[in-house]
One Martini backbone bead per residue (centre of mass of N, CA, C, O) as a GRO file, in nm:
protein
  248
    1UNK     BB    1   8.740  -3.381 -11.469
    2UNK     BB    2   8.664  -3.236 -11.777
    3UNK     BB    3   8.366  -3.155 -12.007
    4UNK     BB    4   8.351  -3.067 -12.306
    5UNK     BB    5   8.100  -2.896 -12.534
    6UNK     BB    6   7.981  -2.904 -12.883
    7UNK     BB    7   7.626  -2.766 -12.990
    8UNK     BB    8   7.404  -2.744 -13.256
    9UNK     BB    9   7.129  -2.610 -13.391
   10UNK     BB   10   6.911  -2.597 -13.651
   11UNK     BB   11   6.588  -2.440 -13.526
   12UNK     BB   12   6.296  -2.337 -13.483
   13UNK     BB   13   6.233  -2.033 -13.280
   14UNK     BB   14   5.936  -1.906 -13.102
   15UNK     BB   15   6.109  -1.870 -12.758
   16UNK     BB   16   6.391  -1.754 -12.735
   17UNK     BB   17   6.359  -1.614 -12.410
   18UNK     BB   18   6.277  -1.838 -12.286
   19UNK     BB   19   6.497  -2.063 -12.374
   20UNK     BB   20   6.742  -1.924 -12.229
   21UNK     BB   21   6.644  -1.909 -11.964
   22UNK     BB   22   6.622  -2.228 -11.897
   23UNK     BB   23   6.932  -2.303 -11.984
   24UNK     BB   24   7.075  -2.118 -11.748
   25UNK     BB   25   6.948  -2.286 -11.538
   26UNK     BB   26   7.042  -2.542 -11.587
   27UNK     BB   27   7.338  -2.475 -11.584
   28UNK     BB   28   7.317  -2.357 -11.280
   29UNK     BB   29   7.228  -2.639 -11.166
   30UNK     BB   30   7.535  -2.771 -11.258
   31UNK     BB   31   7.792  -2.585 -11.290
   32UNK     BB   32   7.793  -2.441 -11.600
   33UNK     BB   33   8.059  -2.331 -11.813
   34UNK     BB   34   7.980  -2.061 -12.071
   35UNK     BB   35   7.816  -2.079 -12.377
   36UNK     BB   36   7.529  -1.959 -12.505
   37UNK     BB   37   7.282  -1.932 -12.793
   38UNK     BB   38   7.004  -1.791 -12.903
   39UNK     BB   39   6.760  -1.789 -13.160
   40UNK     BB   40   6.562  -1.819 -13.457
   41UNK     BB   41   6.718  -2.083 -13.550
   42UNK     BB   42   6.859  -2.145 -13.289
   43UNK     BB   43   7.167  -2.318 -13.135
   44UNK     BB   44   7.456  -2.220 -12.953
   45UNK     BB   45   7.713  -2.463 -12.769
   46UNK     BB   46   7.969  -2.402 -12.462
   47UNK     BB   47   8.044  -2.632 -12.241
   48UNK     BB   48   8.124  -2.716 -11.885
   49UNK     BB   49   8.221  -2.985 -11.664
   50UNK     BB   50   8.063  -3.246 -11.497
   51UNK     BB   51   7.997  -3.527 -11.639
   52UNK     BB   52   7.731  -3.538 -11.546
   53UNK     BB   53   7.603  -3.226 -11.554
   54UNK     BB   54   7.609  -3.243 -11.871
   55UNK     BB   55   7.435  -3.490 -11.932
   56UNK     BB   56   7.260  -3.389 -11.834
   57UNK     BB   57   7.151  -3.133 -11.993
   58UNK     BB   58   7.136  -3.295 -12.250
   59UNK     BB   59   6.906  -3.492 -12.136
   60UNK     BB   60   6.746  -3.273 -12.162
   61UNK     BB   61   6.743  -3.117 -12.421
   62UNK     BB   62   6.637  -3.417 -12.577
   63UNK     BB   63   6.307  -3.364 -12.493
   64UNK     BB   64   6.303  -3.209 -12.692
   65UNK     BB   65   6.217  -3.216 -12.977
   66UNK     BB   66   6.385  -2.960 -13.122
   67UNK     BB   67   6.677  -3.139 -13.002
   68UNK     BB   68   6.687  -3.464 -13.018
   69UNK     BB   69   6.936  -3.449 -13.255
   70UNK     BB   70   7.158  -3.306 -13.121
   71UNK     BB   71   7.501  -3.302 -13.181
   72UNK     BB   72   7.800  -3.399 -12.932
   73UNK     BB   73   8.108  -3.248 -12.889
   74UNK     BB   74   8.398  -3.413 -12.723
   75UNK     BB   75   8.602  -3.297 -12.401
   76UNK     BB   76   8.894  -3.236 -12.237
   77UNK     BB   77   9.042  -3.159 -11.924
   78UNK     BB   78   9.142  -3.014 -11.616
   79UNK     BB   79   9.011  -2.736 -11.667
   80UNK     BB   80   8.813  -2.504 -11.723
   81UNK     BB   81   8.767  -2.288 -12.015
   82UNK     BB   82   8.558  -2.122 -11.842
   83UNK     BB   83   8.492  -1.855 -11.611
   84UNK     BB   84   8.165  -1.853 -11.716
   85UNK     BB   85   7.846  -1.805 -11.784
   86UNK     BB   86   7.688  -1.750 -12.112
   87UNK     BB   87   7.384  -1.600 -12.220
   88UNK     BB   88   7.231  -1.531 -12.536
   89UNK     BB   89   6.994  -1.364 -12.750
   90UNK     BB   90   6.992  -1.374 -13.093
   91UNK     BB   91   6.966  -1.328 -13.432
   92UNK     BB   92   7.238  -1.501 -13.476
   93UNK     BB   93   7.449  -1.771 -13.387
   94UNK     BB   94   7.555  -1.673 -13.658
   95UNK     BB   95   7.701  -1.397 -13.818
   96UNK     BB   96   7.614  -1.328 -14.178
   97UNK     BB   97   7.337  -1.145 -14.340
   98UNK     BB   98   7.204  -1.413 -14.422
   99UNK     BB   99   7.038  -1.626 -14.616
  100UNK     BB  100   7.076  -1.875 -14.392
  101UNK     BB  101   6.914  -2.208 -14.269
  102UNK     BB  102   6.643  -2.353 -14.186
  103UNK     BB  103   6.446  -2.254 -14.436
  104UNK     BB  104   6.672  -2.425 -14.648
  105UNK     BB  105   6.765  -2.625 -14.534
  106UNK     BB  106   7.020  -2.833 -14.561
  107UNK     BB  107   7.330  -2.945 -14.678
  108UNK     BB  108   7.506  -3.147 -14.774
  109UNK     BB  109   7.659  -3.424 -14.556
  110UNK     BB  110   7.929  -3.540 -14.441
  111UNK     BB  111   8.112  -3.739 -14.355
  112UNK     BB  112   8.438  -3.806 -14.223
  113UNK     BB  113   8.507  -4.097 -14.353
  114UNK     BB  114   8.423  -4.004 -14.636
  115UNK     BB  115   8.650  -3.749 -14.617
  116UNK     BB  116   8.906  -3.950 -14.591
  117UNK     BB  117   8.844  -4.107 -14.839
  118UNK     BB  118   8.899  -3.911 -15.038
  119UNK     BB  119   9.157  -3.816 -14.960
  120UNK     BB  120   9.293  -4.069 -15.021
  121UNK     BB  121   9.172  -4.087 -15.340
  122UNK     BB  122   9.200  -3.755 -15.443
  123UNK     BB  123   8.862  -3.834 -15.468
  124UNK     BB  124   8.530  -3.867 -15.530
  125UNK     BB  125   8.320  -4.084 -15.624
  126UNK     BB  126   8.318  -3.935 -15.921
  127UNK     BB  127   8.630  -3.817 -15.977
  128UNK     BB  128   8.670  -3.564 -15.843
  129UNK     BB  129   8.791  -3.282 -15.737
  130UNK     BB  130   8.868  -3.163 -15.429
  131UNK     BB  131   8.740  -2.917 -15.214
  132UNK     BB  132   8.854  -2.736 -14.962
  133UNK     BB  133   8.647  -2.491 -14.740
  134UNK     BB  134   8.768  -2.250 -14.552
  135UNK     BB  135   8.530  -2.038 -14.335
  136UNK     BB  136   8.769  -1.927 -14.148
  137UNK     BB  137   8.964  -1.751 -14.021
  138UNK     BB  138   9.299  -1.618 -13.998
  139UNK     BB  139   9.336  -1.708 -13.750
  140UNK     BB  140   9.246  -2.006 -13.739
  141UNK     BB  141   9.409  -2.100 -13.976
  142UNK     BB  142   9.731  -2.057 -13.829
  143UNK     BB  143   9.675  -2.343 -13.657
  144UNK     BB  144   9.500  -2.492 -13.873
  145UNK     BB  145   9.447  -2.768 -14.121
  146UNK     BB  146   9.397  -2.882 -14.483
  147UNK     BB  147   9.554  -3.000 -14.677
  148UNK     BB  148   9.518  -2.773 -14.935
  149UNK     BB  149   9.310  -2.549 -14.872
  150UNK     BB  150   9.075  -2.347 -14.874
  151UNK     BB  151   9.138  -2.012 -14.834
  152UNK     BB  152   9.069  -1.679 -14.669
  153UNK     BB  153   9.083  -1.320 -14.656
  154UNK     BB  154   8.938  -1.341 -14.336
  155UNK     BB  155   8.801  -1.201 -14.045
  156UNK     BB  156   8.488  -1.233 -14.111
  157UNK     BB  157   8.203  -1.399 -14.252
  158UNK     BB  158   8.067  -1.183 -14.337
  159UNK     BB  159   8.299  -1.207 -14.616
  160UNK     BB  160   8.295  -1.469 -14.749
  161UNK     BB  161   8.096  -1.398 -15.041
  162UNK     BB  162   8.330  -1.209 -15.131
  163UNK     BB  163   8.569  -1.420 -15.163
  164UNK     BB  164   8.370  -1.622 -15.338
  165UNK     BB  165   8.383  -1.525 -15.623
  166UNK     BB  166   8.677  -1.525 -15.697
  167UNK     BB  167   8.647  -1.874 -15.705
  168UNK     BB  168   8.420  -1.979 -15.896
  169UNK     BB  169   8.568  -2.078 -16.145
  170UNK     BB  170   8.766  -2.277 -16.025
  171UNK     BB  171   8.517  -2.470 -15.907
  172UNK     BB  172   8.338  -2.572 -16.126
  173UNK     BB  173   8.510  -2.896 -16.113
  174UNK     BB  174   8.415  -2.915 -15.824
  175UNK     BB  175   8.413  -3.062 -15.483
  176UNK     BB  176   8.282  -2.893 -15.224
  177UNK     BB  177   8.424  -2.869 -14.894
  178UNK     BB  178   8.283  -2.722 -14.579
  179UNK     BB  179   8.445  -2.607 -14.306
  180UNK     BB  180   8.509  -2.577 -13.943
  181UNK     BB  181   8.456  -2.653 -13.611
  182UNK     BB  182   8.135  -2.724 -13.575
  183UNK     BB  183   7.950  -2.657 -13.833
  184UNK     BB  184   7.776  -2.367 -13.877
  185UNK     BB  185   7.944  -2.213 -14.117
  186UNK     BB  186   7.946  -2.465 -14.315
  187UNK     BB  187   7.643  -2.455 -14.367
  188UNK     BB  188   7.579  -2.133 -14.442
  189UNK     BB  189   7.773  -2.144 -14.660
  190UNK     BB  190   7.647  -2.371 -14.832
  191UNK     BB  191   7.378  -2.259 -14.876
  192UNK     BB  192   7.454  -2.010 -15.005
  193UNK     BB  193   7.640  -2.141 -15.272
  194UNK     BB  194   7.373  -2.310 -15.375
  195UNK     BB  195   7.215  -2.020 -15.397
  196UNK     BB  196   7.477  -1.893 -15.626
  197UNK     BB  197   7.570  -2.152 -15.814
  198UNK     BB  198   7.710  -2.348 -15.655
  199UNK     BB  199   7.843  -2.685 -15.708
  200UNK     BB  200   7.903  -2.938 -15.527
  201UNK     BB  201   7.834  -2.935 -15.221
  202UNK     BB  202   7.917  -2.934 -14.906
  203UNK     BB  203   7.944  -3.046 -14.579
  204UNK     BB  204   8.104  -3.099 -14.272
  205UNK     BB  205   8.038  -3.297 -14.046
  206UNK     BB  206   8.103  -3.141 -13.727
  207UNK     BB  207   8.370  -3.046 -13.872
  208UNK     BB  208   8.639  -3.088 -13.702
  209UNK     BB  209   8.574  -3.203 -13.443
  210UNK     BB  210   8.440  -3.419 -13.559
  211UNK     BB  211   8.660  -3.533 -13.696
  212UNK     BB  212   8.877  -3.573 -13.456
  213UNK     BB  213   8.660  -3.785 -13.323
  214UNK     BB  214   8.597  -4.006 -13.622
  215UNK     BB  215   8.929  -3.959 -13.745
  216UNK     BB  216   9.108  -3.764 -13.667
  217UNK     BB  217   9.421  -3.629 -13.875
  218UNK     BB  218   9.338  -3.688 -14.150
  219UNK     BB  219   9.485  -3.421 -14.367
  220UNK     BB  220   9.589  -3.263 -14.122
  221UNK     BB  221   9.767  -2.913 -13.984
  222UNK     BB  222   9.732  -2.912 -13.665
  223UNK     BB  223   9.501  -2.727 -13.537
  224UNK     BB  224   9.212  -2.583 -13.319
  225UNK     BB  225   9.064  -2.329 -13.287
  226UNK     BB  226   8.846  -2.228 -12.923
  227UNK     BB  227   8.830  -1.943 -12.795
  228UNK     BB  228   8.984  -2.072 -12.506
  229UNK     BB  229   9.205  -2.177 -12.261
  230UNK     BB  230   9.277  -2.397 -12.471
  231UNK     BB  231   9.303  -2.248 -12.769
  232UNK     BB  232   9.377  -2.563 -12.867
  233UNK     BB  233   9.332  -2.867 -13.068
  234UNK     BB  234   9.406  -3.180 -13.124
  235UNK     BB  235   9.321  -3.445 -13.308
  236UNK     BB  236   9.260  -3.587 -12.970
  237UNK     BB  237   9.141  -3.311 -12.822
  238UNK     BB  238   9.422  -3.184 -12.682
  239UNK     BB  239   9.557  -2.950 -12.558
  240UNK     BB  240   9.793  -2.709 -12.624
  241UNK     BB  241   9.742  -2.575 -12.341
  242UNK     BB  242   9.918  -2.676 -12.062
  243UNK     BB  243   9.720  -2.586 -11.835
  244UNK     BB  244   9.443  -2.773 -11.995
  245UNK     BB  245   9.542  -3.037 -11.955
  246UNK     BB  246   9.539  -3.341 -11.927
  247UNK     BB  247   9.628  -3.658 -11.758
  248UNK     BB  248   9.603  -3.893 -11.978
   0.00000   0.00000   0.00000
């Protein structure tokens, strides 16, 4: 059985180069395929192995005291979904070309128990009507969202700040919770959005898979695209393409 696991943080790196080294070396001595991403913002990986290997890395990573805090969301598979491990050196771990990240500090987190009850009761805390809005592009979100979400007609992330004027005025009174797969894009989608005049912004901590592990599937429709041999993973965390099922 194969854990894969997805991870970011966003935390000032003043080594992203000696960093992305270290973190290679790490993995490469676990036998872990996937993606790493360093940049002078954070970090973001995706990584596949042995149960024991991927927490070993986990636990050197969290002695850093820059990453103490990062939390990893979990899955399975049968089989690595993915071909080779790639280190990678950025200038930004996910491509905005905005002033967002670390340096802005966080946007106010969701946690997904609370937006599941938000859900459920078809409103905020203060009785505002709750607006999703998925940060992820067109291929996307055809695979799946949240009932009712408000989608963008965007291929690229940094297409997203003009696709979101166009709906200003519609969010005035709303309380908006911007959501992504893993947590990345709906952070600095929320901090542009405080930065830009919409209020009452959220973002959902830990994205759609963090939702997947700590609420299941309440609110969801379809899967979750995560751009490996897995295809896509279903509320339960379950790979939707048969080759890379696990079998329990």
């Amino acid at each position: 059985m194969i854990l894969n696991i997805a991870a970011y943080l966003f935390t000032p790196i003043d080594d992203p180069d000696a960093l992305a080294a270290q973190l290679r070396e790490r993995a490469e001595a676990g036998a872990l395929r996937g993606t790493v991403l360093v940049a002078p913002e954070g970090i973001n990986l995706f990584l596949a192995g042995t149960p024991g290997a991927v927490d070993a890395f986990v636990e050197a990573l969290r002695t850093d005291p820059r990453f103490a805090a990062i939390e990893v969301k979990r899955s399975r598979s049968a089989a690595p979904p993915f071909a080779r491990l790639k280190v990678k050196r950025k200038h930004e771990i996910i491509a905005f070309r905005r002033e967002a990240g670390p340096a802005r500090g966080r946007a106010p987190s969701l946690a997904p128990e609370r937006l599941a009850r938000w859900l459920e009761a078809g409103r905020d805390d203060d009785g505002r009507r709750v607006v999703l809005l998925d940060t992820r592009n067109r291929e996307e979100v055809a695979h799946g969202t949240f009932a009712g979400a408000l989608t963008l007609p965007i291929d690229n992330f940094v297409d997203l700040p003009a696709a979101m004027e166009a709906q200003r005025a519609s969010l005035a009174d709303a309380t908006v919770v911007s959501f992504c797969t893993g947590g990345i894009r709906c952070e600095k989608a929320a901090l542009w959005m405080q930065a830009n005049g919409f209020e009452r912004v959220w973002q959902l901590d830990g994205g759609i898979l963090g939702y997947f592990e700590r609420v299941g599937g309440h609110g969801y429709d379809g899967a979750c695209l995560v751009f490996d041999e897995r295809v896509a993973l279903d509320p339960t965390l379950r790979p939707v393409h048969d080759d890379a099922r696990s079998g329990d």
